[in-house]
PDB file of N, CA, C and O in Angstrom:
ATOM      1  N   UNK A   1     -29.086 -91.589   2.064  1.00  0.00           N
ATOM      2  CA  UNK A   1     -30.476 -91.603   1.693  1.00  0.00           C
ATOM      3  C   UNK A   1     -31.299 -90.668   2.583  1.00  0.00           C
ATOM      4  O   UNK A   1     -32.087 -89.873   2.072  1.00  0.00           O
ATOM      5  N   UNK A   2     -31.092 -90.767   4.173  1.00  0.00           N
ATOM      6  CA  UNK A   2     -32.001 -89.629   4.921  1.00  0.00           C
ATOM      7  C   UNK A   2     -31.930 -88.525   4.450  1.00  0.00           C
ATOM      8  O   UNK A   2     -33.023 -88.073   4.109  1.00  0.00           O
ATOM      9  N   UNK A   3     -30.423 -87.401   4.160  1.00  0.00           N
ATOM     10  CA  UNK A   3     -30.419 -86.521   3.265  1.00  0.00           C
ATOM     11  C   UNK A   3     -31.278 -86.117   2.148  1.00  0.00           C
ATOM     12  O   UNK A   3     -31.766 -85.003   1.960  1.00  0.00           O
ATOM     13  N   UNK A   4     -31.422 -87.419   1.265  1.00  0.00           N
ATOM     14  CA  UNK A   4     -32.249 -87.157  -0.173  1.00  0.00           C
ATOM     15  C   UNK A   4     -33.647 -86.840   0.195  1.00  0.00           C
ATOM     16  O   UNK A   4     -34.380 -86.046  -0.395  1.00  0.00           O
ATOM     17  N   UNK A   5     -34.008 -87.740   1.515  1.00  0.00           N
ATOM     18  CA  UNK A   5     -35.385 -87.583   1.720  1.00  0.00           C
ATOM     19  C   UNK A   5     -36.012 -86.225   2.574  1.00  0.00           C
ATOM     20  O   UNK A   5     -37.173 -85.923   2.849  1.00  0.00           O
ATOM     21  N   UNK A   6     -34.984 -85.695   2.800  1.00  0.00           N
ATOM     22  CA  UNK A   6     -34.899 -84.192   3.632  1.00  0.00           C
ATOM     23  C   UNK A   6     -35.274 -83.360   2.474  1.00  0.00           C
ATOM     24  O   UNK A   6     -36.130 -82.481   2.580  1.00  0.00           O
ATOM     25  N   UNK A   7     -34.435 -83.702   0.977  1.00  0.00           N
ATOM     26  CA  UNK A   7     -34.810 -82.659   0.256  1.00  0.00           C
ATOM     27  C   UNK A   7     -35.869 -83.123  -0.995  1.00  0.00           C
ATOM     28  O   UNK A   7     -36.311 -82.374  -1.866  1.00  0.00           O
ATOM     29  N   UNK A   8     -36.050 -84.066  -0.889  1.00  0.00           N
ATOM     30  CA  UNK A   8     -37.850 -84.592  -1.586  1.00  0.00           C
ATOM     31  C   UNK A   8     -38.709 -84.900  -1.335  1.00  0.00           C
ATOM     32  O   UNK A   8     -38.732 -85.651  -0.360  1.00  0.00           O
ATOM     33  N   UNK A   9     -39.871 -84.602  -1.929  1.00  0.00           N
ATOM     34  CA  UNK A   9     -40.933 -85.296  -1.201  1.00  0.00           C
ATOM     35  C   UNK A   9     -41.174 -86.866  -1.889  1.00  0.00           C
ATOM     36  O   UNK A   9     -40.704 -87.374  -2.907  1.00  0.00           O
ATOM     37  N   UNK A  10     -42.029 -87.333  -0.954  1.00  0.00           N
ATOM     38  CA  UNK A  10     -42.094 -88.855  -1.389  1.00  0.00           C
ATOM     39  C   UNK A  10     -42.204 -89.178  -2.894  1.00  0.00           C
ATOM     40  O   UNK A  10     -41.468 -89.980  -3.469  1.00  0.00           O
ATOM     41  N   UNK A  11     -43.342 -88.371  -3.560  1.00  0.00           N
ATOM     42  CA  UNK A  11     -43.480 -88.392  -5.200  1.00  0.00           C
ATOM     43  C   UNK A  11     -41.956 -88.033  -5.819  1.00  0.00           C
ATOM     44  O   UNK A  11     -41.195 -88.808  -6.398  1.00  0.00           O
ATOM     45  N   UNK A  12     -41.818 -87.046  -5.603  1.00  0.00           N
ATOM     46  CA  UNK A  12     -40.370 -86.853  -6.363  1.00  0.00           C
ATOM     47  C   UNK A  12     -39.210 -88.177  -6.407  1.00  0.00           C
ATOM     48  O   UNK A  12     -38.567 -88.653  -7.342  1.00  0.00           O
ATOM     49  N   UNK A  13     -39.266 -88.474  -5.123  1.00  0.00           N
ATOM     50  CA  UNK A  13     -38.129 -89.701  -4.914  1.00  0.00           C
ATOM     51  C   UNK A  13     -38.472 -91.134  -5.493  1.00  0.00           C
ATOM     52  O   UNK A  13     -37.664 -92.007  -5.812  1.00  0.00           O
ATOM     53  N   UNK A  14     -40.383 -91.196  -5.581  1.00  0.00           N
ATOM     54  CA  UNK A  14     -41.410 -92.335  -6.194  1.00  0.00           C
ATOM     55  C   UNK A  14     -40.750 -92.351  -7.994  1.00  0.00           C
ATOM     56  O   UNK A  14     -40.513 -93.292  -8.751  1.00  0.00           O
ATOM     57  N   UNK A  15     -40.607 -90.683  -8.182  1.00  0.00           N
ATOM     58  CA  UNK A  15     -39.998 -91.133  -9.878  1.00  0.00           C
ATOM     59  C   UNK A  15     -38.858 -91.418  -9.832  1.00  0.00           C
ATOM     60  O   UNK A  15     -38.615 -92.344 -10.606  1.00  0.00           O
ATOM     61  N   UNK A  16     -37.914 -91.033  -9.232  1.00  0.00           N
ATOM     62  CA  UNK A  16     -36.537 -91.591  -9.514  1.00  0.00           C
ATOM     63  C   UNK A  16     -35.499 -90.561  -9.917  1.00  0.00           C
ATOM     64  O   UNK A  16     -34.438 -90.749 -10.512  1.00  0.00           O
ATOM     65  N   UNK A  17     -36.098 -89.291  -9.409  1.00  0.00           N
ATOM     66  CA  UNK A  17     -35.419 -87.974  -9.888  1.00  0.00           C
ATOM     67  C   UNK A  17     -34.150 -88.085  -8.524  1.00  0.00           C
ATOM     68  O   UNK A  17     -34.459 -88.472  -7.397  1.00  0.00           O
ATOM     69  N   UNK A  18     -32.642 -87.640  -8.934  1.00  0.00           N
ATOM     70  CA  UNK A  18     -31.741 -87.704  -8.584  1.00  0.00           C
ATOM     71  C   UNK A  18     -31.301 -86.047  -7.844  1.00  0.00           C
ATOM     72  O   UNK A  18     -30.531 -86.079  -6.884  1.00  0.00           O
ATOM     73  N   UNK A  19     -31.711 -84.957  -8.230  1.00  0.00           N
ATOM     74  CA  UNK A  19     -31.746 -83.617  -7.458  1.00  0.00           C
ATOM     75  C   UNK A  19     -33.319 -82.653  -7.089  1.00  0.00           C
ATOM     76  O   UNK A  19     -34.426 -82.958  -7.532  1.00  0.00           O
ATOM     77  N   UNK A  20     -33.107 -81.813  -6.445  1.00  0.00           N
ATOM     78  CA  UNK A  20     -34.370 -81.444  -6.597  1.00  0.00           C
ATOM     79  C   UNK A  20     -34.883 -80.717  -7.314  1.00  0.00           C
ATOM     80  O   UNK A  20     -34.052 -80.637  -8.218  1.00  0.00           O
ATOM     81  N   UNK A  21     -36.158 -79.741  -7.731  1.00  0.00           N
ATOM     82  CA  UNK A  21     -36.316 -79.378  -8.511  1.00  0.00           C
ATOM     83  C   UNK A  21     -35.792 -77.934  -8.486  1.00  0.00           C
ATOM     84  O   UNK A  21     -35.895 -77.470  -7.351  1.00  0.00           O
ATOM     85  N   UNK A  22     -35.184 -76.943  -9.508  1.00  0.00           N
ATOM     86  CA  UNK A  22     -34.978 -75.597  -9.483  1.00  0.00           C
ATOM     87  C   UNK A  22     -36.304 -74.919  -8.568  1.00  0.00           C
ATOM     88  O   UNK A  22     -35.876 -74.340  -7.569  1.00  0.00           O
ATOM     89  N   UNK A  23     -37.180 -74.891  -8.645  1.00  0.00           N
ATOM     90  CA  UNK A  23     -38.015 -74.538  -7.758  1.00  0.00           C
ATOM     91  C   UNK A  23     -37.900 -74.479  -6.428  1.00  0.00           C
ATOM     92  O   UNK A  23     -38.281 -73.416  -5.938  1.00  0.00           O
ATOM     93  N   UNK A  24     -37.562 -75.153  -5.816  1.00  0.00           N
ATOM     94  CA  UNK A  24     -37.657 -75.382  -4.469  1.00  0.00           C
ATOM     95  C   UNK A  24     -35.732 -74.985  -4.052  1.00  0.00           C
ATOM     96  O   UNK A  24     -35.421 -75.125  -2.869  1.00  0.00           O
ATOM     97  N   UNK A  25     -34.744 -74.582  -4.935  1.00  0.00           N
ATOM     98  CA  UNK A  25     -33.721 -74.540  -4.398  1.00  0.00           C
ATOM     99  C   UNK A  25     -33.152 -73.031  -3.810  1.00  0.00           C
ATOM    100  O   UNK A  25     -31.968 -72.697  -3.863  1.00  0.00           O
ATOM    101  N   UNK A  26     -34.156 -72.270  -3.291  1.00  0.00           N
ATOM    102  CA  UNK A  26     -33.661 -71.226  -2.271  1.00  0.00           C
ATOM    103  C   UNK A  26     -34.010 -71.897  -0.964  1.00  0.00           C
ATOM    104  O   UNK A  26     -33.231 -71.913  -0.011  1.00  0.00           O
ATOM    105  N   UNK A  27     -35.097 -72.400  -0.953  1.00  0.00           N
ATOM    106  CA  UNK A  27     -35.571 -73.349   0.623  1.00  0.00           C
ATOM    107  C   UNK A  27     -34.333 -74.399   0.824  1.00  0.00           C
ATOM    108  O   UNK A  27     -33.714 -74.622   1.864  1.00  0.00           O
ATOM    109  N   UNK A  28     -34.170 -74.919  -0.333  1.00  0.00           N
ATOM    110  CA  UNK A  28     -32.913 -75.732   0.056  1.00  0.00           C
ATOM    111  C   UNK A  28     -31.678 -75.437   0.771  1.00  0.00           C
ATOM    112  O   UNK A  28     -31.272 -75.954   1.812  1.00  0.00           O
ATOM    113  N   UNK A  29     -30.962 -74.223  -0.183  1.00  0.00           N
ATOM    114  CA  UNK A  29     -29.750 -73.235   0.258  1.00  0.00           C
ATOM    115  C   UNK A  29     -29.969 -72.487   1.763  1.00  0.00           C
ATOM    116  O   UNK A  29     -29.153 -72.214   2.643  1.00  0.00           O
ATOM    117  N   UNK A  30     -31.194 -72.312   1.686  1.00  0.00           N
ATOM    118  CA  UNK A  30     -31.628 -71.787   3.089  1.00  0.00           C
ATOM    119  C   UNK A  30     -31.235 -73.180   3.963  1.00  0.00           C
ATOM    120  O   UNK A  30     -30.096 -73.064   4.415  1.00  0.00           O
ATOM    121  N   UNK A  31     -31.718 -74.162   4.238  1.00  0.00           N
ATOM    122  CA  UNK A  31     -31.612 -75.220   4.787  1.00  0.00           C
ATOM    123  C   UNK A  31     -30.080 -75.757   5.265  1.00  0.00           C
ATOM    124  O   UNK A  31     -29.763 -76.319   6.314  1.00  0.00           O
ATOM    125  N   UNK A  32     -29.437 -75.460   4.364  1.00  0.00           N
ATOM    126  CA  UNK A  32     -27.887 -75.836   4.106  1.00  0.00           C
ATOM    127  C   UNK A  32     -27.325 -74.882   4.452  1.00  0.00           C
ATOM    128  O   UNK A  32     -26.187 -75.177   4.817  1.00  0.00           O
ATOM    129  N   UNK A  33     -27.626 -73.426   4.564  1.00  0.00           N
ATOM    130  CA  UNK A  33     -27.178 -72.588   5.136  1.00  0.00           C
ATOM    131  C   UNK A  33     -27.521 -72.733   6.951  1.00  0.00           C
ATOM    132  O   UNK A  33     -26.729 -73.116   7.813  1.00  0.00           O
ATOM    133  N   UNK A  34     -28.489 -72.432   7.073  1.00  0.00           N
ATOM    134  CA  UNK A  34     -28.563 -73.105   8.339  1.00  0.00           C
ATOM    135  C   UNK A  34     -28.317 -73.873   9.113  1.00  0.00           C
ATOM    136  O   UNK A  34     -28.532 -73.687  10.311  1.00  0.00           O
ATOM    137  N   UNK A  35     -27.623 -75.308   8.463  1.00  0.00           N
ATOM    138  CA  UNK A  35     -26.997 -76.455   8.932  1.00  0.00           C
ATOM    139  C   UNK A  35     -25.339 -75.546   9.271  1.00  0.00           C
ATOM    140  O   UNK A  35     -24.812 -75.322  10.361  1.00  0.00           O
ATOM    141  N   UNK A  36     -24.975 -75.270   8.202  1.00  0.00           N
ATOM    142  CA  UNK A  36     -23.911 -74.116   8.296  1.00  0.00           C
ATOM    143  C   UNK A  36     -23.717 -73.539   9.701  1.00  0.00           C
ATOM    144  O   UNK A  36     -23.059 -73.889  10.681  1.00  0.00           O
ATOM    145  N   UNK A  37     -24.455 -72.627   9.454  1.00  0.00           N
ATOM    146  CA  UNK A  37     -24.669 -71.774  10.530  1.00  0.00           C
ATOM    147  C   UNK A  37     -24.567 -72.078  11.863  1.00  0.00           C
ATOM    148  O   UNK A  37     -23.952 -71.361  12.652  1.00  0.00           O
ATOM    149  N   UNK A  38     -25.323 -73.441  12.273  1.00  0.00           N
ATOM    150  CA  UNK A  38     -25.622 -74.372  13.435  1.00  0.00           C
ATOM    151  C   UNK A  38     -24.141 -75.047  13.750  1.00  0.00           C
ATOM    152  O   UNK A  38     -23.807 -75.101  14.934  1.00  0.00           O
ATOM    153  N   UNK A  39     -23.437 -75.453  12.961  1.00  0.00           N
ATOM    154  CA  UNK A  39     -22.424 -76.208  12.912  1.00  0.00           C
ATOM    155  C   UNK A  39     -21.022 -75.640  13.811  1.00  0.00           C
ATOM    156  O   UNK A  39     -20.240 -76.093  14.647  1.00  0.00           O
ATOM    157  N   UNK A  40     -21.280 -74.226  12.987  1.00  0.00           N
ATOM    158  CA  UNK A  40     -20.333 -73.329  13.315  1.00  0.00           C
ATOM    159  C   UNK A  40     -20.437 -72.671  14.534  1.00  0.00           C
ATOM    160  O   UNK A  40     -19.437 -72.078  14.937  1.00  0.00           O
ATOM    161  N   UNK A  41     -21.548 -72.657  15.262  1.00  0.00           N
ATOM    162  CA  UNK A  41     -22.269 -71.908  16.412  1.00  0.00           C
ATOM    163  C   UNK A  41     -21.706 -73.024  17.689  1.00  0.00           C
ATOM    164  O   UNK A  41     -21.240 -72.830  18.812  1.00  0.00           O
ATOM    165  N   UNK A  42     -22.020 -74.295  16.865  1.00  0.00           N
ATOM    166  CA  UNK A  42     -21.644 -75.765  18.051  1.00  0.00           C
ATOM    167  C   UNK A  42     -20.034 -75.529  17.718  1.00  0.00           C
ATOM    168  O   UNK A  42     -19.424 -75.535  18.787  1.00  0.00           O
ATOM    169  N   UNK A  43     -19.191 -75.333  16.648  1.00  0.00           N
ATOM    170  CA  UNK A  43     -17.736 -75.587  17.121  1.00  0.00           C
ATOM    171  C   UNK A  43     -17.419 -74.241  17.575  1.00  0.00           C
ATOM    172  O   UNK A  43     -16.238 -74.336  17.908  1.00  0.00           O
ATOM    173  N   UNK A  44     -17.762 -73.141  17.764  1.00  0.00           N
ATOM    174  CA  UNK A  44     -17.336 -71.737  18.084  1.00  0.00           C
ATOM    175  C   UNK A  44     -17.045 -71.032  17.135  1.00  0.00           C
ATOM    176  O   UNK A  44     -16.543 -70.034  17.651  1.00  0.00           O
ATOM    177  N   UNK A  45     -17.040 -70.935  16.273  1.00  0.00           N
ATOM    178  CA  UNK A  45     -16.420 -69.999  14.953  1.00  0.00           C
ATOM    179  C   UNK A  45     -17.230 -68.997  14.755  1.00  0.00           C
ATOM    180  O   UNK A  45     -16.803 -67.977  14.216  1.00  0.00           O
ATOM    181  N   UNK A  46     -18.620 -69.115  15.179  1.00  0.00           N
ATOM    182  CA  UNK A  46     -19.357 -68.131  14.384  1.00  0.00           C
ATOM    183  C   UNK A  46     -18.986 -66.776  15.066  1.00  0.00           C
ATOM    184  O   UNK A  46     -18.597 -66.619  16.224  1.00  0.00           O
ATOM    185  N   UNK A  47     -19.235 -65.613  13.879  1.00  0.00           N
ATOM    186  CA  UNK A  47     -19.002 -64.462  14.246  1.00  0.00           C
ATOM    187  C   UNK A  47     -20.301 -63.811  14.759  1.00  0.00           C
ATOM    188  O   UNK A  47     -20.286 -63.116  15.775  1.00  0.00           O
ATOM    189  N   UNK A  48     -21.506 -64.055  14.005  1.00  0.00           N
ATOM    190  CA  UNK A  48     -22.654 -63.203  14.097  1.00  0.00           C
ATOM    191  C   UNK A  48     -22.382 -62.920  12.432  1.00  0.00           C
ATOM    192  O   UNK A  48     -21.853 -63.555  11.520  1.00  0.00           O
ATOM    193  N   UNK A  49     -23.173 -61.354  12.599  1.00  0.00           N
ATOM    194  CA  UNK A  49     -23.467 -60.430  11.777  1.00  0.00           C
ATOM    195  C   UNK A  49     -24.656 -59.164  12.373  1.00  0.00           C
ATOM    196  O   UNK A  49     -25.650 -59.208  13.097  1.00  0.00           O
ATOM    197  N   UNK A  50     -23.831 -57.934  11.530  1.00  0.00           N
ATOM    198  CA  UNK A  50     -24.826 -56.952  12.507  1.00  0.00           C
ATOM    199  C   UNK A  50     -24.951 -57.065  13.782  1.00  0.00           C
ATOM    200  O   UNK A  50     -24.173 -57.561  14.596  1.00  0.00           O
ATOM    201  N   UNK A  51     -26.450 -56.351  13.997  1.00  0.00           N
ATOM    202  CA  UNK A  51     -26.785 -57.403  15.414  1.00  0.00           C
ATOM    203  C   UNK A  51     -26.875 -58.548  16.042  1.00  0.00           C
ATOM    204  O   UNK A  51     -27.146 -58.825  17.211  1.00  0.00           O
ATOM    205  N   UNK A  52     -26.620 -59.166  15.141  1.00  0.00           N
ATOM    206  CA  UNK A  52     -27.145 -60.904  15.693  1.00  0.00           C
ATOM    207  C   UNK A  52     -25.380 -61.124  15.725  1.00  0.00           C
ATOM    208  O   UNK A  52     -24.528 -60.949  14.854  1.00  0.00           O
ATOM    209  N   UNK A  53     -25.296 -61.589  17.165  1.00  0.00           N
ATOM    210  CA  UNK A  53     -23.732 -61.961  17.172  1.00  0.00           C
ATOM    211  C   UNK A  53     -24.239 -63.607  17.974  1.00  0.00           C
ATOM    212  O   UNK A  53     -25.332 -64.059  18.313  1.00  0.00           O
ATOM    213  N   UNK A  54     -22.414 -64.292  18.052  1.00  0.00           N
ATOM    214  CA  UNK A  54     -22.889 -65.572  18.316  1.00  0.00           C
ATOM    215  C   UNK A  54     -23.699 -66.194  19.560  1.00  0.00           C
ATOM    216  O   UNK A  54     -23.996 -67.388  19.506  1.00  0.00           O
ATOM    217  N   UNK A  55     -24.122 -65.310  20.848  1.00  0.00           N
ATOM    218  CA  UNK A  55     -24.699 -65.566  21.728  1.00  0.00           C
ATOM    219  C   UNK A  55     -26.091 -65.885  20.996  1.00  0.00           C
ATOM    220  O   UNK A  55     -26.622 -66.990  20.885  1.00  0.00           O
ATOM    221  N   UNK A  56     -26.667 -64.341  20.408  1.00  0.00           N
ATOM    222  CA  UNK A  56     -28.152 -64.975  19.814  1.00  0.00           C
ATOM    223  C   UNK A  56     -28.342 -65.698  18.161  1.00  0.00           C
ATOM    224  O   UNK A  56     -29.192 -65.613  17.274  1.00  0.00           O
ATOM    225  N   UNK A  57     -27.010 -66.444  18.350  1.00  0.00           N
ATOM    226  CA  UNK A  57     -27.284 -67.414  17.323  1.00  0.00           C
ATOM    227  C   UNK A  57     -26.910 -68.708  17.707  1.00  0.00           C
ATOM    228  O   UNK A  57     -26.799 -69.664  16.938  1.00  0.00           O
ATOM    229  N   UNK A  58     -26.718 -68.713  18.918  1.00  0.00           N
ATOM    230  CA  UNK A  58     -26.591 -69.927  19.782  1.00  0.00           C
ATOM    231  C   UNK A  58     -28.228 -70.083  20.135  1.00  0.00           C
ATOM    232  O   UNK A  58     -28.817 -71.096  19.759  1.00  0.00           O
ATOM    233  N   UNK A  59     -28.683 -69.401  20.616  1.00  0.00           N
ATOM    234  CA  UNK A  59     -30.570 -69.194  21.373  1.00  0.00           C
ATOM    235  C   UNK A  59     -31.297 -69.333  20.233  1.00  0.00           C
ATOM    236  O   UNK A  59     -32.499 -69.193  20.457  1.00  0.00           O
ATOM    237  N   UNK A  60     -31.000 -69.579  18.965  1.00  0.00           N
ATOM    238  CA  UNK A  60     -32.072 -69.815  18.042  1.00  0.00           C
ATOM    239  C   UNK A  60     -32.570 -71.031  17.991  1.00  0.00           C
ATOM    240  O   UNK A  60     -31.638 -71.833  18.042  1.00  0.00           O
ATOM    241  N   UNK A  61     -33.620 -71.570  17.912  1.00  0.00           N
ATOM    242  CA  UNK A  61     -33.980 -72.467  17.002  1.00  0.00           C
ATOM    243  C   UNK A  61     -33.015 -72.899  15.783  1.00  0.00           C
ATOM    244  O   UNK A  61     -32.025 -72.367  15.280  1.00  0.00           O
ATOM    245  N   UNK A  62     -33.783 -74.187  15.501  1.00  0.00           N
ATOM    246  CA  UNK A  62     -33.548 -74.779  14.070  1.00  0.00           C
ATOM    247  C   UNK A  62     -34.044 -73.458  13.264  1.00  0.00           C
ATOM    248  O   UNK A  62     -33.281 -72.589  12.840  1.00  0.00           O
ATOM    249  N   UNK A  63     -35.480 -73.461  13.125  1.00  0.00           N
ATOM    250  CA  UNK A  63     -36.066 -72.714  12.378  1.00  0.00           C
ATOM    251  C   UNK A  63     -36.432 -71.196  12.171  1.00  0.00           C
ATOM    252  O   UNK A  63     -37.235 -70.487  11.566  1.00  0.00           O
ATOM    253  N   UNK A  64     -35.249 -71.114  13.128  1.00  0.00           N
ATOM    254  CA  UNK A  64     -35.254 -69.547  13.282  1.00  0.00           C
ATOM    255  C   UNK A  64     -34.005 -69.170  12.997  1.00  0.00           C
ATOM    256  O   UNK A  64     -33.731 -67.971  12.951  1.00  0.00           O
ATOM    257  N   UNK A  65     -33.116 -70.082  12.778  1.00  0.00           N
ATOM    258  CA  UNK A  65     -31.942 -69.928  11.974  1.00  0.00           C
ATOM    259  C   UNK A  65     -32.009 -70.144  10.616  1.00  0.00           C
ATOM    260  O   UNK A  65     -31.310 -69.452   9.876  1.00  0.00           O
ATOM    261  N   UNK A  66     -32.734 -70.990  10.171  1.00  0.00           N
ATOM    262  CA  UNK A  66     -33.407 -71.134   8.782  1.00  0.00           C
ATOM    263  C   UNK A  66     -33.674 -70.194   8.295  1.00  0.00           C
ATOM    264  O   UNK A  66     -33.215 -69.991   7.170  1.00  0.00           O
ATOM    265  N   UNK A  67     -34.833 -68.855   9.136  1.00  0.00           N
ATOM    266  CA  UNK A  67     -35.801 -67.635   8.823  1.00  0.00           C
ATOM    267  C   UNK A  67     -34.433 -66.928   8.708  1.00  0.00           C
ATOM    268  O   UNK A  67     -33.972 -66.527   7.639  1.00  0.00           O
ATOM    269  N   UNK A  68     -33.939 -66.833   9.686  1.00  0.00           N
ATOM    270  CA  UNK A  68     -32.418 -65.949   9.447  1.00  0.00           C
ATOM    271  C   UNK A  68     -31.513 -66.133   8.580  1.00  0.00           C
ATOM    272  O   UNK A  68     -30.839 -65.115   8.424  1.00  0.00           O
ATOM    273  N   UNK A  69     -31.145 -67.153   7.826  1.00  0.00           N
ATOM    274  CA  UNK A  69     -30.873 -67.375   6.559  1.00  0.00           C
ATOM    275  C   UNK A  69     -31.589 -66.769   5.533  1.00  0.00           C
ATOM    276  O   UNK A  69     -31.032 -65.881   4.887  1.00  0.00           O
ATOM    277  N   UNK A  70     -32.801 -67.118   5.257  1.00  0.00           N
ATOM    278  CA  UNK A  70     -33.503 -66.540   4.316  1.00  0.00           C
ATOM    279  C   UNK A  70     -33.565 -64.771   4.232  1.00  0.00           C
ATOM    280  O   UNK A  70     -33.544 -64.123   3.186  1.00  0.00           O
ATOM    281  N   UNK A  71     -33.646 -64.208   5.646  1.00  0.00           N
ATOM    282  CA  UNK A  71     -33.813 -62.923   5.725  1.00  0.00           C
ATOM    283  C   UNK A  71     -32.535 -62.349   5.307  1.00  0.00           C
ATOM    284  O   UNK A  71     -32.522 -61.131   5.133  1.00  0.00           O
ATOM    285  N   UNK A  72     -31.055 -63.256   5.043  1.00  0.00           N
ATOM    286  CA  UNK A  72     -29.833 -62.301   4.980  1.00  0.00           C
ATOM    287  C   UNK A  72     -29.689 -62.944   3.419  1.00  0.00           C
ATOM    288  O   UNK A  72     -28.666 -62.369   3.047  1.00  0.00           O
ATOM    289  N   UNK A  73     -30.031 -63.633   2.510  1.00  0.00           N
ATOM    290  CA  UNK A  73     -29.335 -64.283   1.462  1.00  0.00           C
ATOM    291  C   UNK A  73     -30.017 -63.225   0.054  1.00  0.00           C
ATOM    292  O   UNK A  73     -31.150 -62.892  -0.291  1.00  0.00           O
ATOM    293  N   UNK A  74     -28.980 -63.033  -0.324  1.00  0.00           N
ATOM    294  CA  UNK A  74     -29.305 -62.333  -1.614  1.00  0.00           C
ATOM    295  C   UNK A  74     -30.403 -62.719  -2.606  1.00  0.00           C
ATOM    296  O   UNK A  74     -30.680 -63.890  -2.865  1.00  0.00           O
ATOM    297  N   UNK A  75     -30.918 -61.816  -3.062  1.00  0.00           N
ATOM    298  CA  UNK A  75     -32.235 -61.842  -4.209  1.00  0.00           C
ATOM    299  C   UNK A  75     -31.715 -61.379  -5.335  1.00  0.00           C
ATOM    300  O   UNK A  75     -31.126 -60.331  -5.073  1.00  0.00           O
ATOM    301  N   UNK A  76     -31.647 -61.621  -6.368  1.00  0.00           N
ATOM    302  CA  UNK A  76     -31.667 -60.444  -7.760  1.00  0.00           C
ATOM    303  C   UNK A  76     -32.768 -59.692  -8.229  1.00  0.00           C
ATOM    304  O   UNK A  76     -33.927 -60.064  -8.409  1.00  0.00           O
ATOM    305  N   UNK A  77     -32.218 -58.513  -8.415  1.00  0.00           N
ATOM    306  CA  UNK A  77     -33.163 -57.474  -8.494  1.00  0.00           C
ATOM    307  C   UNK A  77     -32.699 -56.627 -10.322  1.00  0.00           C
ATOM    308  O   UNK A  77     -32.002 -55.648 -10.587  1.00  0.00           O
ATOM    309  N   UNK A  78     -33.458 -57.556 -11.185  1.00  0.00           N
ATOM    310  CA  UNK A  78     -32.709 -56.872 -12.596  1.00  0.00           C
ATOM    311  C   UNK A  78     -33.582 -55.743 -12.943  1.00  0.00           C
ATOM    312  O   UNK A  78     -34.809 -55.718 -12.849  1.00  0.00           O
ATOM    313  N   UNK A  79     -32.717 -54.713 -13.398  1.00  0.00           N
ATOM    314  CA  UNK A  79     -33.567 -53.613 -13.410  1.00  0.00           C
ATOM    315  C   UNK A  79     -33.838 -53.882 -14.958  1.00  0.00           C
ATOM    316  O   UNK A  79     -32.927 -54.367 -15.631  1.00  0.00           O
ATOM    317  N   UNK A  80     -34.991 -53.599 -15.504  1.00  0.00           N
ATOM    318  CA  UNK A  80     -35.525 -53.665 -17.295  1.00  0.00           C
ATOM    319  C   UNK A  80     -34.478 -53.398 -18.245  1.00  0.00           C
ATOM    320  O   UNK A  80     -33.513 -52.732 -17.870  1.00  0.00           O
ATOM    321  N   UNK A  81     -34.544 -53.853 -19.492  1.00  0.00           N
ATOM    322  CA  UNK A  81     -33.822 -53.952 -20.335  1.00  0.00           C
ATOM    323  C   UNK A  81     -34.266 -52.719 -21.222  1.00  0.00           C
ATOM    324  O   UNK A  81     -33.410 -51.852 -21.401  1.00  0.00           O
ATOM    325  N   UNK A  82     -35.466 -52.553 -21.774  1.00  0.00           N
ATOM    326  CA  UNK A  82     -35.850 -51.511 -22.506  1.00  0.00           C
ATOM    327  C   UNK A  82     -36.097 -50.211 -21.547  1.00  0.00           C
ATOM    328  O   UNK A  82     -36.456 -50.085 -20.376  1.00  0.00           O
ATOM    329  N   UNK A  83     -35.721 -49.260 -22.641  1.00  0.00           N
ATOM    330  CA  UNK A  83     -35.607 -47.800 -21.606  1.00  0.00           C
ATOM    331  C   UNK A  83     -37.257 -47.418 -21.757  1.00  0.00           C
ATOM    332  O   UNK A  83     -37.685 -47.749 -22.863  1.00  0.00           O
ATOM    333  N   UNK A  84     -38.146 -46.865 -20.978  1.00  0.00           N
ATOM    334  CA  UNK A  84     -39.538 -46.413 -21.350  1.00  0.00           C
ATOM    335  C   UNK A  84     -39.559 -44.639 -20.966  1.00  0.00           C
ATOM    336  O   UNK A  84     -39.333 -43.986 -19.947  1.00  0.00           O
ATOM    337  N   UNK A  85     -39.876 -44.376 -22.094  1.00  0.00           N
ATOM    338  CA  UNK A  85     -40.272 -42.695 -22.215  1.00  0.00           C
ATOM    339  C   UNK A  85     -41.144 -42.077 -21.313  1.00  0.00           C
ATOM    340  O   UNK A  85     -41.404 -40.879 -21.428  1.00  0.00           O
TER     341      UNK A  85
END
């Protein structure tokens, strides 16, 4: 249950909704990525990436591993369907 309430807010959980909403699920993945991230930093595994190797991903924050999630996770970028003259 602490879990569920990590990822709803009180109204959402007041109706009885069982996931969260599509809306809010890059903040989520971010979140879960970060738990990730943290996990792996506490058993030693992590590699880094780029510059950020595992020393300064040990020195982060919660929420600066979060921001660092978000800053590395893919976006889609669809380029238009109709060709314009």
């Amino acid at each position: 249950m602490e879990c569920r309430k990590q990822l709803l807010n009180d109204e959402e959980i007041q109706s009885g909704i069982l996931y969260p909403p599509t809306r809010s699920i890059r903040d989520i993945t971010a979140e879960v990525g970060a738990a990730v991230v943290r996990a792996t930093v506490a058993e030693e595994l992590a590699e880094g990436r780029c510059d950020v190797g595992p020393r300064e991903l040990r020195q982060m924050s919660k929420e600066e591993t979060v921001e660092y999630v978000k800053l590395n996770m893919w976006y889609p970028v669809y380029s238009p369907l109709v060709h314009e003259k």
